[in-house]
N, C-alpha and C positions, 0 to 999 in steps of 0.2 A: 552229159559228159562231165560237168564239172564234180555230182555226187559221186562218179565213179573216183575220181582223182582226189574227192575226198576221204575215200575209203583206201585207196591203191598207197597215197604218198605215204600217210602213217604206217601200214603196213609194212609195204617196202623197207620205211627206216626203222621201225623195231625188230626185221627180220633178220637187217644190216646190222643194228646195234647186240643182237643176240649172238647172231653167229660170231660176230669180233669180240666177242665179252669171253664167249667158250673156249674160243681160238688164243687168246691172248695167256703167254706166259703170268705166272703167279709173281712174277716179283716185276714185272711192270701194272699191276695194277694198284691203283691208290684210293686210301679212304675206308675201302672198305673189303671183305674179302668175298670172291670169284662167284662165291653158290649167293650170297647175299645179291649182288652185280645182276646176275641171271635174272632171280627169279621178281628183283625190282621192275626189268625192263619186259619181264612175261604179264607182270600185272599191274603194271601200268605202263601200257605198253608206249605211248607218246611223252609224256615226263621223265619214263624211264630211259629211254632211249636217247633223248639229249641227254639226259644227266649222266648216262655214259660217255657219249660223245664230251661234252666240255670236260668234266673232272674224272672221270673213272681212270682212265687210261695215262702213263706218261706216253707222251708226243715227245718227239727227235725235231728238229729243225728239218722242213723239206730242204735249204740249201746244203746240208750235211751231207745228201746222197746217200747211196747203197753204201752198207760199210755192213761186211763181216768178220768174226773173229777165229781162227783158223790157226791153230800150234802155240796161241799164247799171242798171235801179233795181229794185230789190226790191220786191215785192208781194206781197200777202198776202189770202185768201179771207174777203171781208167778206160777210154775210148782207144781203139785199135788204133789210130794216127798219134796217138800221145805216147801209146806202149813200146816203151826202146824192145824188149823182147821179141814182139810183133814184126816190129821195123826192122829188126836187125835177122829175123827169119825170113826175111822177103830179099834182103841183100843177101842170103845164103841161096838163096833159089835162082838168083843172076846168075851167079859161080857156076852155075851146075850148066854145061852145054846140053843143050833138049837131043842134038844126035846123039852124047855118051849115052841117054836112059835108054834109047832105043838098042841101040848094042847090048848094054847090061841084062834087059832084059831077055829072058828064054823064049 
């Protein structure tokens, strides 16, 4: 078991470390450039592969959160109980008496 896991963990993370090297935008990678990244982590596949992981890549702060950019403005993943939008779509759905829908409806 254990030779399997020594053949399995390395694998795994250089397969992890290639596919995210591919996948990764050109102007978040540092040090070096994209097809260099690659073909470090294909032929060496264990050195390579951390040496992605620590420095290739810029890293965001995990406490930062989800944040996209969308018409120029930054946004940021708020949760449905924090969303006045949300909140205030749910107090529109009080207003509404459940008999009117049944009538409006054909």
């Amino acid at each position: 078991m254990l030779r399997v896991l020594m053949f399995l963990v390395p694998l795994a993370l250089s397969v992890y470390a290639f596919i995210d090297c591919i996948s990764t935008k050109d102007d978040d990678i540092r040090h070096m450039p994209k097809p260099l990244w690659a073909l470090l982590v294909l032929v060496f596949p264990l050195v390579g592969s951390i040496s992605w992981l620590i420095a290739g890549k810029k890293r965001r702060p995990a406490a930062e959160g989800w944040s996209g950019v969308r018409g120029g403005r930054s946004r940021q993943w708020v949760a449905p109980d924090d969303n006045p939008d949300f909140l205030k779509s749910l107090d529109d759905d009080k207003d509404v008496d459940p008999d009117d829908r049944k009538r409006d409806e054909p």
